[in-house]
C-alpha positions as CSV (number, residue, x, y, z in Angstrom):
1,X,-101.9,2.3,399.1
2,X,-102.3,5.6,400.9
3,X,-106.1,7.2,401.1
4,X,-107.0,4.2,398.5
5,X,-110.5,5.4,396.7
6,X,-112.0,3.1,394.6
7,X,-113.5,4.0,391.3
8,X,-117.1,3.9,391.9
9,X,-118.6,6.1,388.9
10,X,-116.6,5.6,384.8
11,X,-118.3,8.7,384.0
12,X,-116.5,10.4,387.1
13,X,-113.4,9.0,385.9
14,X,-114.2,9.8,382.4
15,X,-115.6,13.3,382.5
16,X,-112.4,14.4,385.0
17,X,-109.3,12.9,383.3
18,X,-106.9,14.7,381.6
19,X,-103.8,13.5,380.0
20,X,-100.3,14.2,381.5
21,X,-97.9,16.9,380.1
22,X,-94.1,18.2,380.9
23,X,-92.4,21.0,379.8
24,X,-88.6,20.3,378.1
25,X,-86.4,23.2,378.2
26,X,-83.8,23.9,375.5
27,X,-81.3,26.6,375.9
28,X,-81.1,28.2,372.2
29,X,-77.9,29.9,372.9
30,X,-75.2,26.7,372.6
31,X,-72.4,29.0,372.0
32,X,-72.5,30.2,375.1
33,X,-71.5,26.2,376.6
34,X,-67.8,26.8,375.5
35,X,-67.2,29.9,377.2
36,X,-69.1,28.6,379.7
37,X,-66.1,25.6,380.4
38,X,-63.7,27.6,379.5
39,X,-64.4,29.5,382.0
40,X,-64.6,26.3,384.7
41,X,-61.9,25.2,383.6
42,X,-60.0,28.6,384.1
43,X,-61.6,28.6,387.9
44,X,-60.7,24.8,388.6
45,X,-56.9,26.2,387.8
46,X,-57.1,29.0,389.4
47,X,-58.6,27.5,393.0
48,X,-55.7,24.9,392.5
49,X,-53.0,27.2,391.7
50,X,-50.7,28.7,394.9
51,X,-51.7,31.7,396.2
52,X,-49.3,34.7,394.2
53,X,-47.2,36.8,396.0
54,X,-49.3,39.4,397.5
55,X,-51.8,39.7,400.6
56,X,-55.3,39.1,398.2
57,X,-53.4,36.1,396.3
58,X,-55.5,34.5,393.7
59,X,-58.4,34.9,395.7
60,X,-59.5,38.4,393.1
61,X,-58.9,36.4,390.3
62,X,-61.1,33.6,391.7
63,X,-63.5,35.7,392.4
64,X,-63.8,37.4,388.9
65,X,-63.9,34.4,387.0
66,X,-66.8,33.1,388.9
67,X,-68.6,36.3,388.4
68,X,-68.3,35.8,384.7
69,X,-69.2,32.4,384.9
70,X,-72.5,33.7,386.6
71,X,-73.1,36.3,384.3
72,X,-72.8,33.6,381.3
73,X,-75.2,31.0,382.8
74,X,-77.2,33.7,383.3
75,X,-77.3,34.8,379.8
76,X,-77.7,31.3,379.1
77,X,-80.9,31.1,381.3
78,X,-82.3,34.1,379.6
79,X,-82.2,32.3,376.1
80,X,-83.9,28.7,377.2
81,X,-86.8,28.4,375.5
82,X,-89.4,25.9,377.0
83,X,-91.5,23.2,375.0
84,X,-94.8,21.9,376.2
85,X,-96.1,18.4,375.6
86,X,-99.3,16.5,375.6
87,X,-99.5,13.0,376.1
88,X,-101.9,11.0,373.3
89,X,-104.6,8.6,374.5
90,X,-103.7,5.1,374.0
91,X,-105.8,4.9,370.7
92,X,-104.6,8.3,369.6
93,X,-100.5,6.8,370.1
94,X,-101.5,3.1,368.3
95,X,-103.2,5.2,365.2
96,X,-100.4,7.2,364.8
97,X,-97.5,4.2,365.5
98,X,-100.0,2.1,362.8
99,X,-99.0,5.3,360.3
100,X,-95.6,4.7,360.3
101,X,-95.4,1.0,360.0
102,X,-91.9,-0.7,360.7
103,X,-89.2,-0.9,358.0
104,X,-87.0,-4.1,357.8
105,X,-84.4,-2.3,360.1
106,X,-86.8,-1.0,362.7
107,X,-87.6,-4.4,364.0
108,X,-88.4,-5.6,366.6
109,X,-90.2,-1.6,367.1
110,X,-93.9,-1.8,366.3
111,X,-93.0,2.0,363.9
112,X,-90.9,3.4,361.3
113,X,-88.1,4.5,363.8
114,X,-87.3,7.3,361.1
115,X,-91.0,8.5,360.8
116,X,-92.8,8.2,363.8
117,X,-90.5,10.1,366.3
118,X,-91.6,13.2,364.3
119,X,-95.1,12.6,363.9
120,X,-95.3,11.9,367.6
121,X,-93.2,15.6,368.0
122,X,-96.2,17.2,366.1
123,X,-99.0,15.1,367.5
124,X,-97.4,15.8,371.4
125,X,-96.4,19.8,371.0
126,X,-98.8,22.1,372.2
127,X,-96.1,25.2,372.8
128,X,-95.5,25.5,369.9
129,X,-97.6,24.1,368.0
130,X,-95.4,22.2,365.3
131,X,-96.5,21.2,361.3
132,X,-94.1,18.7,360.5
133,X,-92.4,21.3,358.0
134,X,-91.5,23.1,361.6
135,X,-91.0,19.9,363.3
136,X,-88.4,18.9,360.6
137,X,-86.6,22.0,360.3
138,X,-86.4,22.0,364.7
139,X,-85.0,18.5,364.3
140,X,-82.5,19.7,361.7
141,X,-80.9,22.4,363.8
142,X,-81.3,21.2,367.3
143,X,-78.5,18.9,368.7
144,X,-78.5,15.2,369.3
145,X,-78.8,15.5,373.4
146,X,-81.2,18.3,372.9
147,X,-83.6,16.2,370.5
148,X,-82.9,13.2,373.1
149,X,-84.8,15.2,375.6
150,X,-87.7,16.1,373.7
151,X,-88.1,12.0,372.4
152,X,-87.3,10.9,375.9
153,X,-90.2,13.3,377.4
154,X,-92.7,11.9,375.1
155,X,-91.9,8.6,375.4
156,X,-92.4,9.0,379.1
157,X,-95.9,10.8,378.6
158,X,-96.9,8.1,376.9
159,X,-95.8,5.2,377.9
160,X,-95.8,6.0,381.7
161,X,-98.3,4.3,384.2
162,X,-99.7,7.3,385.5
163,X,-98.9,6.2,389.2
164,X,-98.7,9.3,391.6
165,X,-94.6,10.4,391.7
166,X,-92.6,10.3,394.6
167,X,-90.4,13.2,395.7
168,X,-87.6,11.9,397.9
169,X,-86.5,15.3,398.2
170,X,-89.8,16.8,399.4
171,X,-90.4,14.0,401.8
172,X,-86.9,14.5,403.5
173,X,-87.7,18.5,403.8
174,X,-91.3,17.9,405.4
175,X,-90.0,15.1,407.6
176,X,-87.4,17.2,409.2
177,X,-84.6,14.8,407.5
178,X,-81.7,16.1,405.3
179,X,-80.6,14.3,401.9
180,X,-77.5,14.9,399.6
């Protein structure tokens, strides 16, 4: 290990550790993802398609279509809406697992696979701040990949070894090196 410093004091440790967080974003505007491809698509076709007749060929057409596929991601960026999570301590994620004990069909999971994912929402949001009536209704409207991210993020807070991360990209830049 790099600059390896051994724990010498608990109360060091103890008074200066905070739990990890991460921030999910969610773009609220889903509508906007069709016209979005459609738009692509109409691009992909357009960049294929021989140039027409005339000395600008499809190169204006081209060109328009990727300035409204800017202007859409853009409007699509302005409506993403970012969630903040706190990890639990170790006692605080068993206590609340030990709440939602396992159903038949949840096995071999050590929680209510139904339950628990929303209780941990609640227990992990800290912008915004969820009750489980909010939670529920969040969970109700947001989509499947969209609820995936959320879940995934809080599984990695807490259940994730707290080793310091690695950017490849970040080492390539300061080292002079280029990556893909």
């Amino acid at each position: 290990m790099e600059n390896t410093q051994y724990l010498e004091d608990i109360d060091e440790f103890l008074d200066g550790y905070t739990v990890p967080e991460t921030e999910v974003p969610i773009v609220m505007r889903g509508d906007l993802q069709l016209r979005f491809e459609e738009l692509e698509r109409r691009l992909e076709a357009a960049r294929r398609a021989p140039a027409a007749d005339s000395l600008v060929g499809n190169g204006g057409e081209v060109r328009n279509l990727a300035e409204q596929i800017e202007t859409v991601r853009q409007e699509m960026q302005a409506h993403v809406r970012v969630f903040k999570l706190r990890a639990l301590g170790k006692k605080a994620w068993s206590d609340l697992a030990a709440k939602h004990p396992p159903r038949k069909e949840d096995l071999p999971a050590d929680h209510n696979r139904e339950t628990f994912p929303l209780a941990a929402l609640v227990a992990c949001s800290v912008k915004p701040q969820l009750t489980t009536e909010k939670a529920e209704k969040l969970v109700e409207l947001i989509t499947q990949g969209q609820w995936n991210a959320l879940w995934n993020a809080i599984l990695g807070l807490n259940g994730d070894s707290g080793a310091v991360p690695f950017s490849a990209a970040a080492s390539a830049i300061l080292s002079g090196t280029r990556t893909s």
